[in-house]
Structure formats: C-alpha cells, structure tokens
LOPARO-411689 format. One record per residue (C-alpha): chain; residue number from 1; x, y, z. Coordinates in steps of 0.001 Angstrom, whole numbers, plus 500000, padded with zeros to 6 digits. Layout:
BEGIN
chain; resi; east; north; up
A; NUM; X; Y; Z;
...
***
This chain:
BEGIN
chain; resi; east; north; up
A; 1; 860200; 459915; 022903;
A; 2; 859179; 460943; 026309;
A; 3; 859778; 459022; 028968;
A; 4; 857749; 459490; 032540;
A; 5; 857594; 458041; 036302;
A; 6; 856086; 459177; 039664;
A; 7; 858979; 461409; 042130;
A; 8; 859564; 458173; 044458;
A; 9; 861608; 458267; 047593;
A; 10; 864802; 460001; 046123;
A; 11; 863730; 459634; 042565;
A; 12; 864318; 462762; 041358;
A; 13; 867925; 463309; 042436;
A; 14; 868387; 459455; 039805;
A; 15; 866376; 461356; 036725;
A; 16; 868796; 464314; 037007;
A; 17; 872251; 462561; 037525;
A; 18; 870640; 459913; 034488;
A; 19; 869990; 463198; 032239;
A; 20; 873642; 464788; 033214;
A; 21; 875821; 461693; 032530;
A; 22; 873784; 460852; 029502;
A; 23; 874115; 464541; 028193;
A; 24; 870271; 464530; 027371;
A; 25; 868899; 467434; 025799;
A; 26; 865280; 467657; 026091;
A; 27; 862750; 469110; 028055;
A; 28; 861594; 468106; 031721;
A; 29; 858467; 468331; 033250;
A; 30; 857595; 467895; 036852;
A; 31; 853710; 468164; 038545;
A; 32; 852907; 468252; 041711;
A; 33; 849071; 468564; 041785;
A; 34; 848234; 471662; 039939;
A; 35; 851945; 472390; 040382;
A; 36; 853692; 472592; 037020;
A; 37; 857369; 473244; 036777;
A; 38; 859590; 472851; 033357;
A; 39; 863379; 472840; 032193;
A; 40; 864813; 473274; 029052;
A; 41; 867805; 471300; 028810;
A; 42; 870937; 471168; 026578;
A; 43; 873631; 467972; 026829;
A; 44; 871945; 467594; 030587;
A; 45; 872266; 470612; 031581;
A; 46; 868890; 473361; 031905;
A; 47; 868839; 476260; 030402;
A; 48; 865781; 477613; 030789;
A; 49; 863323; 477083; 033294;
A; 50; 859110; 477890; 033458;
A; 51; 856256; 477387; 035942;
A; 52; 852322; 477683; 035702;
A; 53; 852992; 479117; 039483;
A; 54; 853046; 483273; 039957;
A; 55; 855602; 483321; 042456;
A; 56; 857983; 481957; 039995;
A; 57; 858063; 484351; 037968;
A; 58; 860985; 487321; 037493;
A; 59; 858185; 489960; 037432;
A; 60; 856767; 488597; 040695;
A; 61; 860087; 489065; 042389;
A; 62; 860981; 492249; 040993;
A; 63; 857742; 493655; 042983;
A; 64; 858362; 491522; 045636;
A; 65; 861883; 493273; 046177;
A; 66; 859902; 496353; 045459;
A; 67; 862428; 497294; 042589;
A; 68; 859062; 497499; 040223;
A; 69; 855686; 498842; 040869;
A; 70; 852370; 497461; 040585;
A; 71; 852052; 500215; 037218;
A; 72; 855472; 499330; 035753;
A; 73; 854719; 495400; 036248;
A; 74; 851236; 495997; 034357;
A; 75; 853639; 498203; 031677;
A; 76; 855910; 495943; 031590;
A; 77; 853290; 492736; 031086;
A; 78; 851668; 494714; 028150;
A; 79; 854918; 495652; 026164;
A; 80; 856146; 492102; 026454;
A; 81; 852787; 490855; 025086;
A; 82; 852733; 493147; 022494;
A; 83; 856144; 493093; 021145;
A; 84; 856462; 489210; 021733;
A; 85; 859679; 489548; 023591;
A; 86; 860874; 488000; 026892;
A; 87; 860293; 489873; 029655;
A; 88; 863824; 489587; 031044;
A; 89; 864549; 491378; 028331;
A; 90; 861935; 494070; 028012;
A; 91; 862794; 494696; 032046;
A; 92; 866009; 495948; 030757;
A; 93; 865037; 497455; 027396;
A; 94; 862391; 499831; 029767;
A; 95; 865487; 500373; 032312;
A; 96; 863638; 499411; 035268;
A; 97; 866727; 497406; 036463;
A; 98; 870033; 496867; 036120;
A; 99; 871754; 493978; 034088;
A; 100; 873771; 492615; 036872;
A; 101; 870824; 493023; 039604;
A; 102; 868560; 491691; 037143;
A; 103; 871131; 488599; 036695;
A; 104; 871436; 488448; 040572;
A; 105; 867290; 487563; 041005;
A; 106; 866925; 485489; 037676;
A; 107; 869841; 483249; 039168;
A; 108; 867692; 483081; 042694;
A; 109; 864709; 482483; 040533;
A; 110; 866062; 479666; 038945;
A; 111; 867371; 477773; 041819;
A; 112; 864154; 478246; 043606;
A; 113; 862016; 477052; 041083;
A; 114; 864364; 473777; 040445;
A; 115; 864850; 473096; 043933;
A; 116; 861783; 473188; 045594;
A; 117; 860217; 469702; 043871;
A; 118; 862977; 467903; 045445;
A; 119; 860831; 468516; 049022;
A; 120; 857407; 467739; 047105;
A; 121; 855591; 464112; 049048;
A; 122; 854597; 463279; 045781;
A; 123; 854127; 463964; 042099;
A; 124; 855533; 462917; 038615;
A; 125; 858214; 463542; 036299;
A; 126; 858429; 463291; 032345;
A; 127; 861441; 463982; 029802;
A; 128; 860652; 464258; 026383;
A; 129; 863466; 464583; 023499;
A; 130; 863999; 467986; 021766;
A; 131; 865986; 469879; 020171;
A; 132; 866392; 473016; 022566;
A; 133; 867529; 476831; 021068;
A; 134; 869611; 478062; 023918;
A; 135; 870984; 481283; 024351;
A; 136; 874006; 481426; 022466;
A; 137; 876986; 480770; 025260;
A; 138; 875401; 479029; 027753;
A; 139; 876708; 476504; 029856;
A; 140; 873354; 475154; 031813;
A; 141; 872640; 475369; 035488;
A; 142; 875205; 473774; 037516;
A; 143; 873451; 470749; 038611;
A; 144; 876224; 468808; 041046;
A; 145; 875773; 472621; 043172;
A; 146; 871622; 471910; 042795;
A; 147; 871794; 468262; 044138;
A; 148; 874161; 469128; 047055;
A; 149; 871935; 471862; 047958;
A; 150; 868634; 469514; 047666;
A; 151; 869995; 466571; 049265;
A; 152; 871469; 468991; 052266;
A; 153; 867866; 470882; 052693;
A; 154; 865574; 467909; 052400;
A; 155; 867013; 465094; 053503;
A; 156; 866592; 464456; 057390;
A; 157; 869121; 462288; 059108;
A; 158; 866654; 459564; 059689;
A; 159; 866293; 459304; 055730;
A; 160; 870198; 459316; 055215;
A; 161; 871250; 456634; 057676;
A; 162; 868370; 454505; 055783;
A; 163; 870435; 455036; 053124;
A; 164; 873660; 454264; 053768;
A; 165; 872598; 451021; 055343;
A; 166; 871103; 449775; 052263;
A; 167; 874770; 449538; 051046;
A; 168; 876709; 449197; 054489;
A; 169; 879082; 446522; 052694;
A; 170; 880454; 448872; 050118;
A; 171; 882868; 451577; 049852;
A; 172; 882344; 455429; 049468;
A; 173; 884972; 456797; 047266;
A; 174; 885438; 460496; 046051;
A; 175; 884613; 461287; 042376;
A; 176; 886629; 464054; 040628;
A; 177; 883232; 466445; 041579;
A; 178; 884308; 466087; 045035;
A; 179; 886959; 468914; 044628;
A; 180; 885183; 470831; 042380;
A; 181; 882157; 471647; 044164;
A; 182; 883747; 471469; 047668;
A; 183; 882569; 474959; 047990;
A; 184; 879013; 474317; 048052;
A; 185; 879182; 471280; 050200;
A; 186; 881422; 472978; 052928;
A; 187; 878787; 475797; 052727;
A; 188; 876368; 473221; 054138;
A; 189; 878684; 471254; 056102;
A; 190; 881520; 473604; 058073;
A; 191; 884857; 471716; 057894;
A; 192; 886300; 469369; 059158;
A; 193; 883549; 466855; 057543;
A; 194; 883190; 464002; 055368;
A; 195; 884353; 465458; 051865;
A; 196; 887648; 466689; 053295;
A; 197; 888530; 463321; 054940;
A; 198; 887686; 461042; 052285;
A; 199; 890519; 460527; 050415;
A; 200; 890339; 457211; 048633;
A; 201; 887575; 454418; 049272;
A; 202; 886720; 453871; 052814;
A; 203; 883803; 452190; 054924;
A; 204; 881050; 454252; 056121;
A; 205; 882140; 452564; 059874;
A; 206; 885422; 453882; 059905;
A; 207; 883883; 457548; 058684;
A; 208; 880916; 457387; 061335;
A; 209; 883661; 456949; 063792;
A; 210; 885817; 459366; 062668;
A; 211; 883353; 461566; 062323;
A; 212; 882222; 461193; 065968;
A; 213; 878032; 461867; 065204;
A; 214; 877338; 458499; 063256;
A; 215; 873887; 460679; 061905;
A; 216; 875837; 463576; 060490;
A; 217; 877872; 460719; 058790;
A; 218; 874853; 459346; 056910;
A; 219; 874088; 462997; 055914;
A; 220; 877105; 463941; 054770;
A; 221; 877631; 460824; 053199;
A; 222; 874305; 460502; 051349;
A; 223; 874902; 464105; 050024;
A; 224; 877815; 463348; 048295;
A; 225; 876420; 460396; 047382;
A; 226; 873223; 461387; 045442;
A; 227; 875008; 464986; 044503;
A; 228; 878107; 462299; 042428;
A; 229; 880430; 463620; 044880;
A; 230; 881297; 459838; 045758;
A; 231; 879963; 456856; 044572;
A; 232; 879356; 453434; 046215;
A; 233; 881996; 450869; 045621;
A; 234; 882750; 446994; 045654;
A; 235; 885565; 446143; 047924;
A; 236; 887139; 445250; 044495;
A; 237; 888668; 448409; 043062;
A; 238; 887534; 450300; 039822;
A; 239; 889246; 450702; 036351;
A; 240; 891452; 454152; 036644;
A; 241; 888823; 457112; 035381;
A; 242; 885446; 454988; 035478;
A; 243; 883016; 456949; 035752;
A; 244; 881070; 457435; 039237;
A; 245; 877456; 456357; 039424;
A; 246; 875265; 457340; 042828;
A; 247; 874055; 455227; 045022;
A; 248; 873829; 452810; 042121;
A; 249; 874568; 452797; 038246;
A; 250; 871079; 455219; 036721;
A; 251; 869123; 453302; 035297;
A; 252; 867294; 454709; 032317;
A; 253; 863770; 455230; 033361;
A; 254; 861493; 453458; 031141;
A; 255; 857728; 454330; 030304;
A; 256; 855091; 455066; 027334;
A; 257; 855685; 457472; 023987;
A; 258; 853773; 460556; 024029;
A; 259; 853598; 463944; 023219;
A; 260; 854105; 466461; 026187;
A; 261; 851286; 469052; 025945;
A; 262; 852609; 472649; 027152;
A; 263; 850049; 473891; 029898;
A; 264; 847931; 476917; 028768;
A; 265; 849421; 479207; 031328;
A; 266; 852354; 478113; 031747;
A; 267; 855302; 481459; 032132;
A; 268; 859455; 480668; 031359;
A; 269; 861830; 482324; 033254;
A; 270; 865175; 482760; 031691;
A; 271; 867547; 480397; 034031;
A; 272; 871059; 481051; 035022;
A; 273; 874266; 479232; 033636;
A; 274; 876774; 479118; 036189;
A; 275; 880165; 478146; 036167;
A; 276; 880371; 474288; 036554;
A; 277; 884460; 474125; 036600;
A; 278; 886736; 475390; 038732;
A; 279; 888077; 478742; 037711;
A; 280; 885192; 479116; 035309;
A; 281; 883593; 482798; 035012;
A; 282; 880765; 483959; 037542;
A; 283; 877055; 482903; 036647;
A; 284; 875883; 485442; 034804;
A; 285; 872065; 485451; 033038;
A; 286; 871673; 485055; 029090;
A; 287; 868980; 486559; 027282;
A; 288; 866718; 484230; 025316;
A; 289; 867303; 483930; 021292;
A; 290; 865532; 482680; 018388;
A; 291; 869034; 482125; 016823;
A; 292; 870580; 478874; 016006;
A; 293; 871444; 476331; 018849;
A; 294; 874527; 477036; 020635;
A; 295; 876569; 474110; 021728;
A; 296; 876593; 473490; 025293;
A; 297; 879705; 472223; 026611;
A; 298; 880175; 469654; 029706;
A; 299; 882455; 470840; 032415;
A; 300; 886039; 470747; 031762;
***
C-alpha cells in the first residue's frame, strides 16, 4: 500500500513523527522537481538512505574532502559495478579510507541528504509498505535529533509564533524525549531556554514571559513541539504514560494504492544508526547485507 501527499506547510515533520510512533517499516520517497530523495525504513526508523542527486553521494564527498582522486573514484565506480557490491564497502575493501573516517562522512551524508527537504517550498512525499533487509544491528537514524535540527534550521520566528497561536489555549508539556535529546536541542538553543524550564504543563504566556523574547519562545517552543519534545495539552490533564502527539494527534495520511517505481538513476548511500537512548553506543556506519532482516529495536 503506498500512501502519498504534497510537503505542505510543516507536513513533513507529521509524516515522520506518524511513521516513528507507528513503527512503519517501508520505504519513503520525497521529490522535489527532478529532486529525488529515498529512505529505507525499519519499525520507523531509516536505515538506508539514496538520491538521484551527485552531491549525495559518499564518492562525491570523498573527492570533495580530497581523501579520493578523480582516478581512484573512476576505480572505485568500476570495481563496485563489476563486483555488484556497495561502494561503502568496496571504499574500504581498496583501503582508500579508514573505517571510522569513512563512518564519520557516511553519518554527514546521511543527515544532509534527510534534512535538506525539510527547507524545500514545495514537493511530495510517498510511503509505500516493505519489507526492508537492514544491516544486521542497526538501530535507524535517530529521528527526534533530525526533527530538532530541521525545525531549528528552517523554521523562522515569524513561522513559529504562527504556530503556537493556533493553539494559544493549550498547554505545552515535556515528553520523556525532552531529556533524552536535550543535547541536541541545547546545541541549538544555549541554556537557560525553554526545554530546561519546562517542567510540567505550562502556558506558552507564562514561558514567553519568562523567557523575556516572546519570538525565541515560539521557536523554542515549536521545536520541541514538532521534534515530540512536548506536546500540546488540554487544561485537563493526561492519563500517566500517554503517549505525546505534536502539535496534534498524526493523523494517518490517506491517498491512492500504487506501486512506487525506483528512478533509473537513482544511487543509495549507506545511512548511519545512531544512538537514540541515553547511554547508547556512538553512531557508527553498518555495511549493507543481503542477509536476513535484523530486528530493529525502538529506543529504550
């Protein structure tokens, strides 16, 4: 079943928190254009990632950091053709780079290529069903990180203040990601801010004013928001460990059954699976498989 819609006003931020709390596995495509972009993803969370777009691709950083030539990336292209194996792979087979630098640029890759629809002015999304083969221990891109990060670099304080008016009679109350991924958000917000004050549900008034810059409210506040850092609230509380929805409960997108044709030209990346708990491992990069599925596990 594949299920499609155009990237609306914020859209995009609802299709991923819908695929993470509904522990889709699948495969999402997103066009822009002539633009495509693709993830691979187990129990909602990607593991692999593609693009019909050169810059995307590992070999086009590798020269780009000048840790390849232009004759080892033509090598390189031809013994990955020829022996049908991923070119992360054959990069390290050849010894052209080390493991953990390799790791180091696949995980930039990856974030790059997943962020940078979130600032698109238009385009369309489609999930389709599948069963996904992913590399045997990985955990999936970290998306609560990828939302705070998206919501911090592309929405403008105009945007956000929109926002939280739209639901100026409710209350913004912490989710259990709030501590979790308070590293990311304090990375894009120095403390003091809104994630280390907010303690249990309180109006978006009393936090502007708190706050002192009613704007940098609405940002921080709409970050958290769309990232499932907080959620909205009545002024009637919730049942004890009900689970947070954004701005509003995700809403399963509806739309037409079709097949999703894989562009021509279209070149995978092998993504990144960073920790998504606290005191989880560092991110580290897993080599692609044709082994059986591994089981992807939610964070703990």
């Amino acid at each position: 079943m594949a299920i499609r819609g155009k990237l609306e006003h914020l859209r995009l931020f609802m299709v991923f928190r819908s695929i993470l709390e509904r522990r889709l596995s699948g495969v999402l495509t997103l066009q822009s254009g002539s633009v495509i972009k693709r993830a691979e993803i187990v129990n909602g969370y990607p593991v692999r990632t593609a693009s019909n777009q050169r810059q995307d691709g590992l070999v086009y950083a590798l020269v780009e950091e000048g840790l390849i030539s232009s004759t080892e990336e033509v090598e390189l292209r031809q013994q990955a053709q020829a022996t049908r194996t991923p070119v992360d792979i054959m990069v390290v087979r050849m010894g052209l780079v080390a493991p953990r630098r390799l790791a180091a640029i696949q995980r930039r890759v990856a974030r790059h290529l997943l962020l940078e629809p979130f600032g698109w002015q238009d385009g369309a999304y489609q999930f389709e069903d599948a069963v996904i083969r992913p590399d045997q221990g990985a955990q999936g891109i970290d998306l609560v990180d990828l939302l705070v990060e998206a919501a911090g670099r592309y929405i403008p304080g105009p945007a956000a203040t929109e926002f939280v008016n739209r639901y100026a009679r409710q209350l913004v109350a912490p989710t259990d990601f709030a501590a979790h991924h308070a590293a990311r958000f304090d990375q894009l917000f120095p403390t003091p801010n809104t994630r280390s004050m907010l303690e249990a549900p309180t109006p978006f008034e009393l936090i502007a004013r708190v706050r002192g810059d009613r704007e940098m409210a609405a940002r921080e506040v709409t970050v958290l928001v769309l990232s499932g850092m907080a959620r909205y609230q009545s002024t009637i509380s919730k049942a004890p460990g009900e689970v947070a929805a954004p701005s509003e409960p995700p809403r399963p997108v509806t739309g037409t059954i079709r097949r999703v044709a894989r562009p021509a030209n279209i070149a995978g990346t092998a993504t990144a699976h960073p920790s998504v708990g606290p005191g989880a491992a560092p991110p580290v990069y897993v080599s692609r498989t044709s082994g059986p599925p591994a089981a992807v596990a939610p964070p703990g």
